[in-house]
PDB file of the backbone (N, CA, C, O) and the ligand in Angstrom, with CONECT records:
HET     ZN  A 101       1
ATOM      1  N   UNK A   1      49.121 -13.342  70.577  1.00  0.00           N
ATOM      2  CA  UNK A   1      50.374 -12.617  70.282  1.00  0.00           C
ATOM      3  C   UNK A   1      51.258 -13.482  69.405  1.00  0.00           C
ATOM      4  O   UNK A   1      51.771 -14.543  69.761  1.00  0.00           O
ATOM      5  N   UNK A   2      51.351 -13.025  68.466  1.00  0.00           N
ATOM      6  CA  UNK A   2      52.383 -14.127  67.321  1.00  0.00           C
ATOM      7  C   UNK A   2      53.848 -13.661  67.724  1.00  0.00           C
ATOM      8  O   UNK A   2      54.164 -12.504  68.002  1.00  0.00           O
ATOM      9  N   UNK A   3      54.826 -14.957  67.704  1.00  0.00           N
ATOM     10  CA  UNK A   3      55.824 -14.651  67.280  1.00  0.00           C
ATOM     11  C   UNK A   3      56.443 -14.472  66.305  1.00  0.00           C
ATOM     12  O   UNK A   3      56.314 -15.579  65.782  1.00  0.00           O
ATOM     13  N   UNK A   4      57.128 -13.816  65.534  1.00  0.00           N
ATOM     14  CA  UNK A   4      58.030 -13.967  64.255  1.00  0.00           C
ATOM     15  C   UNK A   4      59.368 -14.670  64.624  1.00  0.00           C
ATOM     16  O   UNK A   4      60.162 -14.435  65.534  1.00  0.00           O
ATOM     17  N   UNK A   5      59.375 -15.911  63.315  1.00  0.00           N
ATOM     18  CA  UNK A   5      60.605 -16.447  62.840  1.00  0.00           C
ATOM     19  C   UNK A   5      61.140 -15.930  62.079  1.00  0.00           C
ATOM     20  O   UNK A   5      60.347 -15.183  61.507  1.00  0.00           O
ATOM     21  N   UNK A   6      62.183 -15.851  61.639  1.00  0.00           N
ATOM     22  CA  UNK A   6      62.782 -15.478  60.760  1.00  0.00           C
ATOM     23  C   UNK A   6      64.308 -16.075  60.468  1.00  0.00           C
ATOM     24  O   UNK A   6      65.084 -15.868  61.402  1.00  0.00           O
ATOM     25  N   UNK A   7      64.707 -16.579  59.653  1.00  0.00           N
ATOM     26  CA  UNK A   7      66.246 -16.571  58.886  1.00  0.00           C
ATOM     27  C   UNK A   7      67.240 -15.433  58.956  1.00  0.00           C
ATOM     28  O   UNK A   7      66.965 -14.237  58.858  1.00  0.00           O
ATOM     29  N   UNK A   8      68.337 -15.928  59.125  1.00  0.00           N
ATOM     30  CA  UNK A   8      69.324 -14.726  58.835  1.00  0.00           C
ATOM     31  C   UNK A   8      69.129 -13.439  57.252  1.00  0.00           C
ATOM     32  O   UNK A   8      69.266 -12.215  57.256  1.00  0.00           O
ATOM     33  N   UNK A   9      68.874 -14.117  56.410  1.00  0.00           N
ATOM     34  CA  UNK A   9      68.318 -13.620  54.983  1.00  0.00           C
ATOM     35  C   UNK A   9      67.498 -12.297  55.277  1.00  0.00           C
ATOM     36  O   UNK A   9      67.725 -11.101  55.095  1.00  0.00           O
ATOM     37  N   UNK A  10      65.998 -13.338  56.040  1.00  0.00           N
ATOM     38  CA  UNK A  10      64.804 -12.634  56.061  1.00  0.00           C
ATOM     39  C   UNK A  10      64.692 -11.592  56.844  1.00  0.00           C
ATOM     40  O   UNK A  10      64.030 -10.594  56.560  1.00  0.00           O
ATOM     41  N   UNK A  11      65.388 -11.772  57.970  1.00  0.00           N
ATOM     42  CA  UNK A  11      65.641 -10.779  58.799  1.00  0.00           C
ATOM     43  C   UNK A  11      64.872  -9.421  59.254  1.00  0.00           C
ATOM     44  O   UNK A  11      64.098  -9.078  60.148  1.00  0.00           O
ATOM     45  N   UNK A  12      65.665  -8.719  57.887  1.00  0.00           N
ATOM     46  CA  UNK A  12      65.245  -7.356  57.945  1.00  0.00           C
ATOM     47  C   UNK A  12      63.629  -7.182  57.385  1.00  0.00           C
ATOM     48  O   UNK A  12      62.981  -6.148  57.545  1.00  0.00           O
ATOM     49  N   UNK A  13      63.039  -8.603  56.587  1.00  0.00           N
ATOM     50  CA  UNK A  13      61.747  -8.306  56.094  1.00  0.00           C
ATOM     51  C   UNK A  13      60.989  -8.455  57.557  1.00  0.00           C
ATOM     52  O   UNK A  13      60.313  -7.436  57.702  1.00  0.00           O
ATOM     53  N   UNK A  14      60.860  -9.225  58.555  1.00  0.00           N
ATOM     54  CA  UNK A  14      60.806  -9.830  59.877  1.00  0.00           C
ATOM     55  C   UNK A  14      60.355  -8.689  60.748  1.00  0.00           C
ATOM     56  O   UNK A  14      59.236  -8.474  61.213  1.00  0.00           O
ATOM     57  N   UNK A  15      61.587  -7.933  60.880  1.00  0.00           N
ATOM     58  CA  UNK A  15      61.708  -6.359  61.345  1.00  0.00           C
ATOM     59  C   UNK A  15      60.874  -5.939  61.145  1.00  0.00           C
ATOM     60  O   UNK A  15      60.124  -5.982  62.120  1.00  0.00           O
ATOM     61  N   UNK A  16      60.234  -5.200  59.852  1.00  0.00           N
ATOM     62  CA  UNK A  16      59.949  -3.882  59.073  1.00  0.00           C
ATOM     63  C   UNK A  16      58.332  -4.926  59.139  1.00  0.00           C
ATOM     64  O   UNK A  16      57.425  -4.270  59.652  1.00  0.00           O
ATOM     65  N   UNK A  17      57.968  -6.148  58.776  1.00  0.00           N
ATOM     66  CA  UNK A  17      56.752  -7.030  59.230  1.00  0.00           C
ATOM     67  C   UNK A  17      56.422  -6.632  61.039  1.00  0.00           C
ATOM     68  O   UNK A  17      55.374  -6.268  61.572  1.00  0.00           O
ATOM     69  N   UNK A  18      57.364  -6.805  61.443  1.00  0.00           N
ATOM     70  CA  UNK A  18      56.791  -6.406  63.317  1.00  0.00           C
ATOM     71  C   UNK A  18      56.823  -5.094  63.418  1.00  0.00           C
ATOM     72  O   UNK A  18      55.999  -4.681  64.233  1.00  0.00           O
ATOM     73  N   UNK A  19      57.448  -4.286  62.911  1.00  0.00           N
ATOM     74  CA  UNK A  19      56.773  -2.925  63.420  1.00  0.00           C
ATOM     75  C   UNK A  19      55.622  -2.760  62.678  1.00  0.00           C
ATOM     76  O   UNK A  19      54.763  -2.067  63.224  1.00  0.00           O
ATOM     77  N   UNK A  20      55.380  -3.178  61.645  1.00  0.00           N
ATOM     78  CA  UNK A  20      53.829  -2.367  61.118  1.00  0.00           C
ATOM     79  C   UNK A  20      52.931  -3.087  61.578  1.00  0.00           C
ATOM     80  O   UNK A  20      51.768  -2.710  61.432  1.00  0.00           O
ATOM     81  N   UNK A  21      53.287  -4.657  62.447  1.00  0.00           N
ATOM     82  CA  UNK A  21      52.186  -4.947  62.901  1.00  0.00           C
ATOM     83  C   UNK A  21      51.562  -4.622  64.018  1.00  0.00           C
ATOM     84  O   UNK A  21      50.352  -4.563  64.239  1.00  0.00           O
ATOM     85  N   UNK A  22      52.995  -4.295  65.113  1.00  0.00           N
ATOM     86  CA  UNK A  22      52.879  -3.728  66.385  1.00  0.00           C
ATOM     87  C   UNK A  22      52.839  -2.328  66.682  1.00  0.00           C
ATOM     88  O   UNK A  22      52.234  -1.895  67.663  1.00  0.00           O
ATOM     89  N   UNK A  23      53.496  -1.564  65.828  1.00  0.00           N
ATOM     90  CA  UNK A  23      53.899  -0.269  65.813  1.00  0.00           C
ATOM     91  C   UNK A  23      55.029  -0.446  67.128  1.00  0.00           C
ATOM     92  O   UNK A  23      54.689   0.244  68.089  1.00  0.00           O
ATOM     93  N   UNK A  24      55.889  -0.980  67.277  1.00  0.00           N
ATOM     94  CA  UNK A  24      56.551  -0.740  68.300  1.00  0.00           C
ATOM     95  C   UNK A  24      58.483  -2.139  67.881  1.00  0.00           C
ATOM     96  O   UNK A  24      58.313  -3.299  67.507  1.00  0.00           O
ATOM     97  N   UNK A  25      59.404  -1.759  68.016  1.00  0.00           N
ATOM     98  CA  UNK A  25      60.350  -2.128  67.912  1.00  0.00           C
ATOM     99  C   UNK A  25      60.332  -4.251  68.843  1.00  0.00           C
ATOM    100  O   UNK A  25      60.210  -4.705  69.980  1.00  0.00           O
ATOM    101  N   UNK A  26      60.490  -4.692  67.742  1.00  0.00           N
ATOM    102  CA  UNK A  26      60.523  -6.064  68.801  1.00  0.00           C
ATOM    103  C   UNK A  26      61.871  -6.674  69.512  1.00  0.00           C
ATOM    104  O   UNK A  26      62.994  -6.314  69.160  1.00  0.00           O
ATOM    105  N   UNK A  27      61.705  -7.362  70.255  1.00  0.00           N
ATOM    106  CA  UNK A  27      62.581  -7.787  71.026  1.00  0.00           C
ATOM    107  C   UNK A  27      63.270  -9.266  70.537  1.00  0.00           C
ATOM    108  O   UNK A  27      62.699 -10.356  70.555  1.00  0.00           O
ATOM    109  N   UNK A  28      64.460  -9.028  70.159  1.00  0.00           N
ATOM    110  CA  UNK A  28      65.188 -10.340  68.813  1.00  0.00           C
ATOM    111  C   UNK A  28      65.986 -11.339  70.202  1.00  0.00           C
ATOM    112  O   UNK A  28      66.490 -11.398  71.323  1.00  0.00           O
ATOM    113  N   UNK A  29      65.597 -11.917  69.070  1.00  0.00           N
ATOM    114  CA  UNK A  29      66.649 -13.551  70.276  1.00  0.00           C
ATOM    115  C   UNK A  29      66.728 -14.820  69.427  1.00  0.00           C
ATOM    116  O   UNK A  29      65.894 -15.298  68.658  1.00  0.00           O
ATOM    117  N   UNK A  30      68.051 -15.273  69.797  1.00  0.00           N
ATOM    118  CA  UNK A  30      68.272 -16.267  68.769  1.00  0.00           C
ATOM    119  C   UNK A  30      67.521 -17.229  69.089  1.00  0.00           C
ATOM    120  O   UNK A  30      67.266 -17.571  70.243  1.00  0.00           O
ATOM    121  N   UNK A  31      66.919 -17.976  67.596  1.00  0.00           N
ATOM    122  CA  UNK A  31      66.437 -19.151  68.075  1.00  0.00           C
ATOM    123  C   UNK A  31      66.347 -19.990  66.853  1.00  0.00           C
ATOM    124  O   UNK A  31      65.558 -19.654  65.970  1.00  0.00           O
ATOM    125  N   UNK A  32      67.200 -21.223  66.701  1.00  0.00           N
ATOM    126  CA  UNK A  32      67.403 -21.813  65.410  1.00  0.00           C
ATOM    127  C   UNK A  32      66.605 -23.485  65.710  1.00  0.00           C
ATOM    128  O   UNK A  32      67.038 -24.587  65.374  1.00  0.00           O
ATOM    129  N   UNK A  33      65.563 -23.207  66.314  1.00  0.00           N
ATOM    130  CA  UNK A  33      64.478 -24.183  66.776  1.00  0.00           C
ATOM    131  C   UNK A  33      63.151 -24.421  65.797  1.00  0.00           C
ATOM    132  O   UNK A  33      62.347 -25.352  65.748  1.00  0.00           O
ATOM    133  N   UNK A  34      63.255 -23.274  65.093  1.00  0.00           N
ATOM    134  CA  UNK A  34      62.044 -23.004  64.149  1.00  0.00           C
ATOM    135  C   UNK A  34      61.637 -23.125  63.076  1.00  0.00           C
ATOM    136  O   UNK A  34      62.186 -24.130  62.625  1.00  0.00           O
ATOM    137  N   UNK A  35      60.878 -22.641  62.230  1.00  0.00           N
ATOM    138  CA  UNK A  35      61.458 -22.099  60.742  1.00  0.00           C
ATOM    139  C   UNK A  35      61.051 -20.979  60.294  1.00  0.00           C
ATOM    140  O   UNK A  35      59.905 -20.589  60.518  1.00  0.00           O
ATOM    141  N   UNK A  36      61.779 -20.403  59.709  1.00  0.00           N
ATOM    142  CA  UNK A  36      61.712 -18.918  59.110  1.00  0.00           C
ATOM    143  C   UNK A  36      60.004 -18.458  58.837  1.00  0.00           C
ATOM    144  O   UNK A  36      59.404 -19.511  58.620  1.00  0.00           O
ATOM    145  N   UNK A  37      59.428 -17.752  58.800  1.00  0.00           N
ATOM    146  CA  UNK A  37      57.843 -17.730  58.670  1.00  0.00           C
ATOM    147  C   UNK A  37      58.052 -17.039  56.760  1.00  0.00           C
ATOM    148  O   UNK A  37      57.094 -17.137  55.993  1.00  0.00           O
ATOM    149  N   UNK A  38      59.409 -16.395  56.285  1.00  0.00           N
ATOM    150  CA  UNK A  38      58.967 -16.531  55.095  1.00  0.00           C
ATOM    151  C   UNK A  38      59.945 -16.957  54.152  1.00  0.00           C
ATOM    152  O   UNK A  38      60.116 -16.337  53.102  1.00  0.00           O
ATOM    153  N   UNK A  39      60.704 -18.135  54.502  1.00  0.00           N
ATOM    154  CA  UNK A  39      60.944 -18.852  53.246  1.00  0.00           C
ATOM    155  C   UNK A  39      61.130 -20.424  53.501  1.00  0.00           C
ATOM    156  O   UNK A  39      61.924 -21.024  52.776  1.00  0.00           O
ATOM    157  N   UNK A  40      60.464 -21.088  54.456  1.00  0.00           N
ATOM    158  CA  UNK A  40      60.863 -21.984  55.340  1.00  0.00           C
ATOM    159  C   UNK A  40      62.212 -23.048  55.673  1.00  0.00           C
ATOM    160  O   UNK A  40      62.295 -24.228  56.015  1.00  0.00           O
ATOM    161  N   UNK A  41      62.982 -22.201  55.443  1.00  0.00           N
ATOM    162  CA  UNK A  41      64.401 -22.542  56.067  1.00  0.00           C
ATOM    163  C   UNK A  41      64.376 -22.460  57.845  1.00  0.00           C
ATOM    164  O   UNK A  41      63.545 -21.872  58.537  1.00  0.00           O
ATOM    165  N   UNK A  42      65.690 -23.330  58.341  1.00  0.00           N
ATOM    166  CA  UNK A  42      65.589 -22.909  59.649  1.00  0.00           C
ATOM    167  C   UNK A  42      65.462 -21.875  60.412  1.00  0.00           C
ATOM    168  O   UNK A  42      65.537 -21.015  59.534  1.00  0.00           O
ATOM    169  N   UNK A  43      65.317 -21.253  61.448  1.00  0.00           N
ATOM    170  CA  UNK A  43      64.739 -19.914  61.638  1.00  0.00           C
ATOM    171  C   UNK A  43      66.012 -19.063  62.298  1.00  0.00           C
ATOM    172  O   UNK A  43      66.599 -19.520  63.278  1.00  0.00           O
ATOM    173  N   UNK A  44      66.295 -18.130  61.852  1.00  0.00           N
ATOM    174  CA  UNK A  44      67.776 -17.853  63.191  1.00  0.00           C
ATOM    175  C   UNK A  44      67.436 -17.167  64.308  1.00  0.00           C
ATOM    176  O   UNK A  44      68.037 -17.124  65.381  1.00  0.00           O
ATOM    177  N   UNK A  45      66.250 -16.538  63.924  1.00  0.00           N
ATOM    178  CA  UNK A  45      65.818 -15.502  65.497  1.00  0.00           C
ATOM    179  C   UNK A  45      64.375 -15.533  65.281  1.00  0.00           C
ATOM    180  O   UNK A  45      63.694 -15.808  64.293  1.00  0.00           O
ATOM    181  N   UNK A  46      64.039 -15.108  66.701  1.00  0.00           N
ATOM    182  CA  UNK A  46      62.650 -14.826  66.980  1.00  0.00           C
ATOM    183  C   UNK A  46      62.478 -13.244  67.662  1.00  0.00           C
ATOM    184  O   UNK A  46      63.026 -12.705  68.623  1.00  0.00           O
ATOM    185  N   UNK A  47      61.474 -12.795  66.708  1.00  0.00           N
ATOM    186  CA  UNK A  47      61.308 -11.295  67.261  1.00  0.00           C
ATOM    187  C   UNK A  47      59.483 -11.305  68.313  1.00  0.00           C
ATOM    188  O   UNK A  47      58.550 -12.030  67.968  1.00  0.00           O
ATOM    189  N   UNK A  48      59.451 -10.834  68.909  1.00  0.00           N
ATOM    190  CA  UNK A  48      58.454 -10.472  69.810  1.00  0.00           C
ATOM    191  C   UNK A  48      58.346  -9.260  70.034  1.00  0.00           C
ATOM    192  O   UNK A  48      58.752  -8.340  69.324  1.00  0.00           O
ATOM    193  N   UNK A  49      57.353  -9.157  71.830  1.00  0.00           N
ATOM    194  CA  UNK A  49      57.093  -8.123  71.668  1.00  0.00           C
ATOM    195  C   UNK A  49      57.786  -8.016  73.181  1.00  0.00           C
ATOM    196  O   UNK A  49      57.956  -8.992  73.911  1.00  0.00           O
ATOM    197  N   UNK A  50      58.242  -6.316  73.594  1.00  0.00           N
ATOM    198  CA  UNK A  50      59.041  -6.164  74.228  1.00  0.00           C
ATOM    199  C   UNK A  50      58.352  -6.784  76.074  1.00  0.00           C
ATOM    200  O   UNK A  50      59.007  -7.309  76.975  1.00  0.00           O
ATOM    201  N   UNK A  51      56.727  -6.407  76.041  1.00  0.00           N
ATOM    202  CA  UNK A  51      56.314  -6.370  76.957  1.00  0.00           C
ATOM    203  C   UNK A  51      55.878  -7.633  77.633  1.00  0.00           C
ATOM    204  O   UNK A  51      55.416  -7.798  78.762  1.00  0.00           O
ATOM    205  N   UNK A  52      56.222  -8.782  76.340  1.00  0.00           N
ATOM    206  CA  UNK A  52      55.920 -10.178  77.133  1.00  0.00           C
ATOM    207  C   UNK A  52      56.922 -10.511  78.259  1.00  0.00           C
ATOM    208  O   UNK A  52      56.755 -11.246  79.232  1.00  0.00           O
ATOM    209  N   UNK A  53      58.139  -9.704  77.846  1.00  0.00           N
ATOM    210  CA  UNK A  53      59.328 -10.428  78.612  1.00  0.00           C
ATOM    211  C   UNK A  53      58.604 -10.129  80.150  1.00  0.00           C
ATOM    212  O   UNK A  53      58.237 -10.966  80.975  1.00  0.00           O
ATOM    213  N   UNK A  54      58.537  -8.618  80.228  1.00  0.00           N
ATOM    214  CA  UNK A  54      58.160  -8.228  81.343  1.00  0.00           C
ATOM    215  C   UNK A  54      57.207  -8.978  82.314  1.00  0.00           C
ATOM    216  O   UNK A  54      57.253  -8.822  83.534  1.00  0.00           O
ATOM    217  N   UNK A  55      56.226  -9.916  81.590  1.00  0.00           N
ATOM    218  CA  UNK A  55      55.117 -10.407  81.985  1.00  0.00           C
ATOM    219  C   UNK A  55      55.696 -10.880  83.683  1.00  0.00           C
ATOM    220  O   UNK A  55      54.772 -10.915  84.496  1.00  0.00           O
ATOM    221  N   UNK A  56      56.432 -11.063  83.981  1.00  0.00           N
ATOM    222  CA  UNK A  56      56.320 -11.665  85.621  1.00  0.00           C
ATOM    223  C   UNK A  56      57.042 -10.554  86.540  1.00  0.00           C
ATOM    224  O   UNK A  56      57.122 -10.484  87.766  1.00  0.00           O
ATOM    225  N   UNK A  57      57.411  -9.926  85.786  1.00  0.00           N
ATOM    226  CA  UNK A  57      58.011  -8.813  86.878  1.00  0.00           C
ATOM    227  C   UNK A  57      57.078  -8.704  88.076  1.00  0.00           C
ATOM    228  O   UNK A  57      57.610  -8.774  89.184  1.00  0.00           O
ATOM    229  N   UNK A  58      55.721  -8.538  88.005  1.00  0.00           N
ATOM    230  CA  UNK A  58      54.829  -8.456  88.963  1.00  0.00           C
ATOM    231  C   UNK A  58      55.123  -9.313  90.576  1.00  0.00           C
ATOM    232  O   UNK A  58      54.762  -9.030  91.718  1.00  0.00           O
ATOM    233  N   UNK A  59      55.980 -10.508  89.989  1.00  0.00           N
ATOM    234  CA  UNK A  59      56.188 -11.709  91.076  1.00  0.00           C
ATOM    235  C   UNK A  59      57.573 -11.042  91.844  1.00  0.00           C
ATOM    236  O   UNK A  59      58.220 -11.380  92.835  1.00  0.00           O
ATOM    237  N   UNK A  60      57.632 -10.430  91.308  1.00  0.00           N
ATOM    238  CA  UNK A  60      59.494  -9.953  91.947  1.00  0.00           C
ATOM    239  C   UNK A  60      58.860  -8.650  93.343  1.00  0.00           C
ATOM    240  O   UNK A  60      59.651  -8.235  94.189  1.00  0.00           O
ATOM    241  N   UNK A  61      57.675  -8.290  93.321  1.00  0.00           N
ATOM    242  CA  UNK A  61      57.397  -7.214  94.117  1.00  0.00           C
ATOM    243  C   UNK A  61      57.409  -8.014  95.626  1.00  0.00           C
ATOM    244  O   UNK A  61      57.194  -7.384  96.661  1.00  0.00           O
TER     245      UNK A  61
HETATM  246 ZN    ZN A 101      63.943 -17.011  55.567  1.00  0.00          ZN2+
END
C-alpha cells in the first residue's frame, strides 16, 4: 500500500494521482517529515487510504 507525499503546490496533483489509483477518496494528514513524491521539496501531507486507519478497530471489540 503506498503512501502519497505531497507539497502544498502538488497537492491537488496527489489527490486526482490517489483516486485513479485507488478509485476511492484518500485520507489527508499533515506530515512535513517527508518529501513531496513529485517535486522533491518537503512534503506537507500524506494521503492514504481510508481503510488502513481502521486496521485495529478489530482490538476495540
Ligand atoms: Zn511538490
Amino acid at each position: 500500500m503506498k503512501i502519497f507525499y505531497s507539497c502544498l503546490e502538488d497537492y491537488d496533483m496527489a489527490i486526482d494521482d490517489f483516486i485513479l489509483e485507488y478509485e476511492t477518496f484518500p485520507l489527508i494528514e499533515k506530515d512535513e517529515k517527508h518529501i513531496c513524491d513529485y517535486c522533491k521539496e518537503s512534503s506537507a501531507y500524506r494521503l492514504r487510504k481510508m481503510e488502513d486507519v481502521a486496521d485495529h478497530s478489530d482490538d476495540m471489540v
